[in-house]
N, C-alpha and C positions, 0 to 999 in steps of 0.2 A: 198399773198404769195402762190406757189406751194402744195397742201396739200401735207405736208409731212408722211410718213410712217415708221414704225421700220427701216427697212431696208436702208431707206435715213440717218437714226441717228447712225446707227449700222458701215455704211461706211463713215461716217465722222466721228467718233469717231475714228478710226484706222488709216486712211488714214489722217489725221491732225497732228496726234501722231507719228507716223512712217515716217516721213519726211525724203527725203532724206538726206541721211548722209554728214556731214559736218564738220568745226571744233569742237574741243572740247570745247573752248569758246562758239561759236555759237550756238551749241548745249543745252547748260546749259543757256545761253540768251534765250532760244526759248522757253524751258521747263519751265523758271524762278525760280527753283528750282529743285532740286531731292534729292529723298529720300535713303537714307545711311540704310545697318543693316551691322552689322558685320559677319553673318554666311556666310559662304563658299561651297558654294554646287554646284556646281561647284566653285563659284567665290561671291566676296559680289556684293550684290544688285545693287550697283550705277553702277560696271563694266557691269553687265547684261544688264542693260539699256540703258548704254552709248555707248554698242558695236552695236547695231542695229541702231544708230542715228551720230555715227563719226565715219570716215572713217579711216580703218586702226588702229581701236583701239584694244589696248593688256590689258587683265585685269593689271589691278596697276597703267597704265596711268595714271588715275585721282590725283592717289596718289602722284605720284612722280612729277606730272606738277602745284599741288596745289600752293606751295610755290609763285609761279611766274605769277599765274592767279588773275585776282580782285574776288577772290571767300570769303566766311566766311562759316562757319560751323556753324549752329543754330536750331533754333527749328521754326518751322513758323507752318504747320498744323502737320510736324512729322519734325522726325532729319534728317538734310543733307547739301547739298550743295546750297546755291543762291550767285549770286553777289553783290558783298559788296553795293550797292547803295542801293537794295532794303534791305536788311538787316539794314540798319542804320534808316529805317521809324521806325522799330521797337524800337530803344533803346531810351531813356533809359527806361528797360524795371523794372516795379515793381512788385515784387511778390506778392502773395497775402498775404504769412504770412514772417512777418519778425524774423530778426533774432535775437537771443538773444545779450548781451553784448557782454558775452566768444567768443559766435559764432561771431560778427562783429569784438571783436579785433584779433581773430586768422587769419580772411579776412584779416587785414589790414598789419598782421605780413606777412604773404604769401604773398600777393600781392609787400613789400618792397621785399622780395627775391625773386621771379620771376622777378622784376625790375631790380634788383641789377646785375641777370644773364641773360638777354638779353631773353631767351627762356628756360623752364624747365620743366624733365622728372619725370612723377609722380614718379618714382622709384626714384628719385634724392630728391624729395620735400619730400617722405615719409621716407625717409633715417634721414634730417635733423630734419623733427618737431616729426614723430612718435608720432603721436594721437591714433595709433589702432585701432582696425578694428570693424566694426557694420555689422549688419544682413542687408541686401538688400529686395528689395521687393519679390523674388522667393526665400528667405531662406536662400540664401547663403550669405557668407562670404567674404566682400571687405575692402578696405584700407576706413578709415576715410579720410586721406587726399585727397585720390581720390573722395570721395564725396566732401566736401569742393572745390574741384577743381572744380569739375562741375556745383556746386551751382554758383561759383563764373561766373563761364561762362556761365550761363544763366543768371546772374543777367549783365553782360555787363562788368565786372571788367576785365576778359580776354580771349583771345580769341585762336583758333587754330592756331599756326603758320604753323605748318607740323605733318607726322603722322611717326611716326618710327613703321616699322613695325606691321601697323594699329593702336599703340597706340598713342593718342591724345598727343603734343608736343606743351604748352600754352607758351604765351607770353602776356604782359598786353595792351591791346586794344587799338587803337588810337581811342576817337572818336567824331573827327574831321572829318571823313567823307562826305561825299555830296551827295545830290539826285540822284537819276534818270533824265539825263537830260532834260526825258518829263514831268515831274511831276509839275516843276516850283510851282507855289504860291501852287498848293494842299499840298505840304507837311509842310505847315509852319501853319495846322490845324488837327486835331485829326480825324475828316471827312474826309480830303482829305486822309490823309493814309491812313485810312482805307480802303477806295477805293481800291487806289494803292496795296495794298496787297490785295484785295479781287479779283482783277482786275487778279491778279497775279495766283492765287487759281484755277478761271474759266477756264482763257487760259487753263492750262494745262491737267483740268480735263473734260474738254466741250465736246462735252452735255451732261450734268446735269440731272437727275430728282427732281424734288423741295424740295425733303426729304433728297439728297445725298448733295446739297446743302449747305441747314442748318445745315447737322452734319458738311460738311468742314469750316463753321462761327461759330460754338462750337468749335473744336477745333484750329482755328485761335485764342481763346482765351485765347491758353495755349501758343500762342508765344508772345502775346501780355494781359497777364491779365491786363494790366493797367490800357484798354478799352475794358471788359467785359462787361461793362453796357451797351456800345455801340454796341452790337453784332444785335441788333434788328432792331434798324434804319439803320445800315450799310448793313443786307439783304433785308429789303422794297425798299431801293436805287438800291442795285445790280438787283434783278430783276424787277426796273423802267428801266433800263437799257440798259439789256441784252437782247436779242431776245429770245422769247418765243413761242411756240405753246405746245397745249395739243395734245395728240398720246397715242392712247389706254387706254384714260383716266390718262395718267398720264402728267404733266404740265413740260416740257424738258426748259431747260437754255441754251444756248453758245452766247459767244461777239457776240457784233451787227454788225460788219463788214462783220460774214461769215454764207453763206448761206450752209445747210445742204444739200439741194437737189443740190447742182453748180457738173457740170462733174467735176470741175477738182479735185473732191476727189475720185482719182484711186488707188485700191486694186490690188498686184502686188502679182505675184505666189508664192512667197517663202515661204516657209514653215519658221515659227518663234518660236522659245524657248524663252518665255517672263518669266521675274522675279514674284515673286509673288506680286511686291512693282513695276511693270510696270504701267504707268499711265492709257494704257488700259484693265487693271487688278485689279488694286487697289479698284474702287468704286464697293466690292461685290454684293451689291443693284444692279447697273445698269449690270454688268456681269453677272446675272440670266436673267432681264430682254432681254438681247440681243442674249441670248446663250440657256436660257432654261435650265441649271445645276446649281447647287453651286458648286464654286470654295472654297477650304476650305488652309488655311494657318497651316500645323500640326507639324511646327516643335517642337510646345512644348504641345501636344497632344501623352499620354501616346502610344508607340508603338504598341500595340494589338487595341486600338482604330480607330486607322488612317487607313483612305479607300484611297487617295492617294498617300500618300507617308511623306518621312522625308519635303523634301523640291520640292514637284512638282511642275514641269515650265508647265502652262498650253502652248496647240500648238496650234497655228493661222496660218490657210492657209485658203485663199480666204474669208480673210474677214468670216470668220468661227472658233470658240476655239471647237475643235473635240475632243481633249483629254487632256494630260499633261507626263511630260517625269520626270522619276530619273535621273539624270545624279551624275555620281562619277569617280574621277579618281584613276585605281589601277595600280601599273606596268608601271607607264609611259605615260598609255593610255585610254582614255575616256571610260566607264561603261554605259550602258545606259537601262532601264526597259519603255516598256508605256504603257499606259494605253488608252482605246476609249469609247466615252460618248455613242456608238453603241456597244461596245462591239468587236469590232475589227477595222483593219487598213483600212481607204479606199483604193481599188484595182488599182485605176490609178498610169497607171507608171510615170505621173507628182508628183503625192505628193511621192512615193516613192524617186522617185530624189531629190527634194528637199527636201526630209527628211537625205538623204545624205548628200546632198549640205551643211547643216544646220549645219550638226555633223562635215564635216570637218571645215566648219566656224571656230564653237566652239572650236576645237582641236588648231587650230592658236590661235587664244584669249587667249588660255590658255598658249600656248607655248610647247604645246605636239608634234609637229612638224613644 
C-alpha cells in the first residue's frame, strides 16, 4: 500500500463523512446510526448532522418523518437513531442487573396499559400509576414513571413510536423484526452480530486510532451487555479485518474496501458548523490528533470555566477545524460569536464567504427566513 500520511487520514475522515447530501433515509443508512442529545443551541444534534448530509433539510425533519421511516431509537455506542434491522441484532437485550419483583410487576402493569392504548404519553402513564418522583443522576428531580419507561425501553419491552414535542411517545415493541438483508446466517450467532454492529461502529467513525477503537467496543457493551464477555474476541476480529496501517506511530483502523490515500476523497470549500456529536467531531482522541487543539463539550461545564462556549460548533473549511462558533437565536434572527485556534479569522475572502454562505444555510434550517 501507498505509505500513507496524517493528512491522507485526516481527508478521508471528512470527506467519507461529508457525503454528498441525499435522502433522509439514505443518509441514516450511510451513517448507520446517529447520535440524538436534546439541547438546542441552535437546534438538537441529530438536526445538526443531518443538515449537512440531506438535502433540503429543516431542523425537526427527522422528527416529524420518524413515524413513517424503518428507524428505532436505542442505545448502540450512545442514544439515537438506526434502522430497525440493525437494531433488532441487538434484542433481546439483558441488563446486567435485574429487576426487583415490585419492579417487574409494575413493568408488566405498564406494559398492559401502553397496550391497551395503542401508543402513550409519559404525562398520560404518570397521571394514571403515579409512583413519584426520584433523584436523577445530575441531582435533579424526574417522574419515576418516566424512568420505568425508559428502563422498559432499553430492556426491548417498548419502543419509540413518535416524539411530541421532543418527548418520547412509546408504544410496545413488535419484535418480530428481521435482519439486515446482507447479514444472512451471521445473525443467527452472537459472533456474527457482533460483527454486524461493530461493522456498523467503524463505517461511521473510520479511521480509527486503535485506542478510539476499543473505547467504541466498551461502550457497544452498553447496548448490548448481554455480550460484554464478548467485547474482546469481537475487537481481535474487527481488526483481523479492517485495514490497518501505523502513522506517527499510532496504529489507524477503516473497512477493508476503502483506501485512505484513493483521490476520490475530495475536500470541498464550504465552510462547516459541525455539532459537537458530528461524527468528524465526536472521537476527541482523534480530533487533537488531526487538528492539533482539544475540542472540549461544556455545556455542563460551570460557566466561568468554559474556554469555548455554552455549546460550540467547531468550523471545518478545507479539510481544516480552525475554530468553533456560539450560535443563538434572538429576535427572530441568528446570534453568532467565534472564536480562532490562531487567535483570529483567516483573511481570505473565500472563507469569509463561505462563512456567510454557512450562516444563511443555518438561518433556512432554522426557519428564520
Amino acid at each position: 500500500m501507498f505509505p500513507l500520511t496524517l493528512e491522507h487520514l485526516r481527508r478521508h475522515a471528512v470527506a467519507r463523512s461529508l457525503f454528498k447530501p441525499t435522502t433522509l433515509r439514505r443518509a441514516i443508512d450511510r451513517l448507520g446510526f446517529l447520535q440524538a442529545d436534546p439541547i438546542r443551541a441552535p437546534a438538537r444534534a441529530q438536526d445538526l448532522t443531518l443538515r449537512h448530509r440531506v438535502r433540503d433539510y429543516r431542523a425537526g425533519d427527522l422528527e416529524r418523518r420518524y413515524p413513517r421511516l424503518p428507524l428505532e431509537e436505542d442505545y448502540l455506542v450512545n442514544y439515537g437513531y438506526m434502522p430497525r434491522a440493525y437494531h433488532s441484532l441487538m434484542h433481546p437485550r439483558t441488563p446486567r442487573s435485574a429487576w426487583t419483583e415490585v419492579r417487574a410487576a409494575q413493568a408488566d402493569e405498564l406494559l398492559d396499559f401502553v397496550r391497551s392504548r395503542g401508543t402513550a404519553h409519559p404525562r398520560i402513564v404518570d397521571q394514571h400509576f403515579a409512583h413519584g418522583r426520584i433523584t436523577n443522576w445530575f441531582g435533579g428531580s424526574t417522574s419515576a414513571t418516566t424512568r420505568l419507561l425508559d428502563e422498559m425501553h432499553y430492556r426491548g419491552l417498548l419502543r419509540v413510536a413518535r416524539r411530541d414535542s421532543g418527548t418520547r411517545v412509546y408504544a410496545v415493541r413488535d419484535s418480530a423484526a428481521g435482519f439486515p438483508p446482507a447479514a444472512g446466517a451471521a445473525a443467527e450467532t452472537i459472533e456474527g452480530r457482533m460483527d454486524i454492529l461493530v461493522d456498523v461502529v467503524l463505517r461511521k467513525y473510520a479511521p480509527l486510532p486503535s485506542r478510539s477503537l476499543g473505547q467504541l467496543l466498551s461502550l457497544l457493551c452498553h447496548g448490548v451487555p448481554q455480550w460484554a464477555a464478548h467485547r474482546a474476541a469481537a475487537l481481535e476480529r474487527a481488526m483481523a479485518r479492517a485495514a490497518r496501517m501505523r502513522v506517527d506511530g499510532i496504529d489507524w483502523y477503516w473497512p477493508a474496501e476503502e483506501s485512505p490515500a484513493s483521490k476520490r476523497w475530495r475536500l470541498d470549500e464550504s465552510v462547516r458548523l459541525l455539532t459537537p456529536f458530528d461524527p468528524v467531531v465526536w472521537d476527541r482522541r482523534r480530533f487533537e490528533i488531526f487538528w492539533g487543539w482539544a475540542y472540549r463539550f461544556e455545556a455542563y461545564t460551570p460557566a466561568a470555566k468554559r474556554k469555548l462556549g455554552y455549546y460550540a460548533l467547531p468550523i471545518l473549511w478545507r479539510g481544516q477545524a480552525i475554530g468553533w462558533a456560539n450560535l443563538s437565536v434572538s429576535g427572530g434572527d441568528l446570534s453568532a460569536s467565534f472564536g480562532y485556534v490562531r487567535g483570529r479569522a483567516p483573511r481570505e475572502m473565500p472563507y469569509r464567504q463561505g462563512l456567510e454562505a454557512e450562516l444563511e444555510r443555518m438561518r433556512t434550517f432554522l426557519g428564520l427566513r
